[in-house]
DRENTI-606883 format. One record per residue (C-alpha): y, x, z. Coordinates in steps of 0.02 Angstrom, whole numbers, always signed. Layout:
{pt {Y X Z}}
...
This chain:
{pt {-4515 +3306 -462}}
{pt {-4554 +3223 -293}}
{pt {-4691 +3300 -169}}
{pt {-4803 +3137 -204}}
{pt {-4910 +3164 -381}}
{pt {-4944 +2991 -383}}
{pt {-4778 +2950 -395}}
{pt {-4739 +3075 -520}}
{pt {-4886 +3005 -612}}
{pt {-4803 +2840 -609}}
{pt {-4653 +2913 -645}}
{pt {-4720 +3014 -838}}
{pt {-4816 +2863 -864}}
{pt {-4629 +2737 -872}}
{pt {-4556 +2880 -968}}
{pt {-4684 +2891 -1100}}
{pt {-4673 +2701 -1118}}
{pt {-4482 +2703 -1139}}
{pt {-4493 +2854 -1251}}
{pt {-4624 +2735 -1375}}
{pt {-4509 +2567 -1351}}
{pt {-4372 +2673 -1425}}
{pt {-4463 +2742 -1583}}
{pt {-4514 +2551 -1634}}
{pt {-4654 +2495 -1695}}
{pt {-4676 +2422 -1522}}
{pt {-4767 +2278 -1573}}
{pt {-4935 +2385 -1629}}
{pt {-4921 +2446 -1444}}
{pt {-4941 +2306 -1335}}
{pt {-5127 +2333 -1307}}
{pt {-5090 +2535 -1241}}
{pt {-4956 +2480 -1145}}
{pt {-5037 +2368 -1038}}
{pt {-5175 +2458 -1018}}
{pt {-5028 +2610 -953}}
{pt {-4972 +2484 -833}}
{pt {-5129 +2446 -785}}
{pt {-5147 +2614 -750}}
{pt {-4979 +2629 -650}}
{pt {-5045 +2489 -545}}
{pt {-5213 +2570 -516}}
{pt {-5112 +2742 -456}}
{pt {-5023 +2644 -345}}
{pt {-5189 +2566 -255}}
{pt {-5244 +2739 -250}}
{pt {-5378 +2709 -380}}
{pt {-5389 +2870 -478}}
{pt {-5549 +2843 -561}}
{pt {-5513 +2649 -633}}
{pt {-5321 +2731 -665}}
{pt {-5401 +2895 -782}}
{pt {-5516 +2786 -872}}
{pt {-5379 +2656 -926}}
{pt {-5279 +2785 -979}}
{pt {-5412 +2847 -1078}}
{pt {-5428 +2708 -1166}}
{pt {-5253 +2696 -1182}}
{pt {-5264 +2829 -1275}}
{pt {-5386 +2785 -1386}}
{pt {-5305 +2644 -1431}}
{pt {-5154 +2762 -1482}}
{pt {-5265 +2874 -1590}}
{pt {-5322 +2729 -1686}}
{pt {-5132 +2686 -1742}}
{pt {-5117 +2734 -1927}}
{pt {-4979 +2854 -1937}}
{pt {-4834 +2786 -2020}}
{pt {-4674 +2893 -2103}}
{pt {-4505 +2814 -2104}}
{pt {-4409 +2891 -2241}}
C-alpha cells in the first residue's frame, strides 16, 4: 500500500474490475463497471461524495445480477 488512500482506492477499485473480467460474464457488467470508473475518476478529482455514491450504485447494480452456477 502507498501513503495516499486515494490512490489505494484507485488502486482496489482496477483490481476488483480485473478480478470480474476474468470470471466472465463480463457482458452483464458493463453498467457497474462504468459506473467503478466513474468512480475512479471522481477519486481522482478529489470528489469523495459523487465517488461513494457511484459506487453505491455500482453496487446495486451488482446485487441485482442473478446468480449463475457453472457446472
Amino acid at each position: 500500500m502507498t501513503a495516499d488512500p486515494t490512490a489505494d482506492a484507485v488502486a482496489e477499485l482496477i483490481a476488483g474490475l480485473a478480478w470480474t473480467a476474468a470470471c466472465g460474464d463480463t457482458c452483464v457488467l458493463t453498467g457497474p463497471v462504468a459506473d467503478v470508473r466513474r468512480a475512479v475518476e471522481a477519486l481522482r478529482a478529489g470528489d469523495e461524495a459523487t465517488a461513494r455514491a457511484t459506487l453505491d450504485a455500482a453496487l446495486r447494480a451488482l446485487r441485482a445480477i442473478p446468480v449463475r452456477h457453472h457446472h
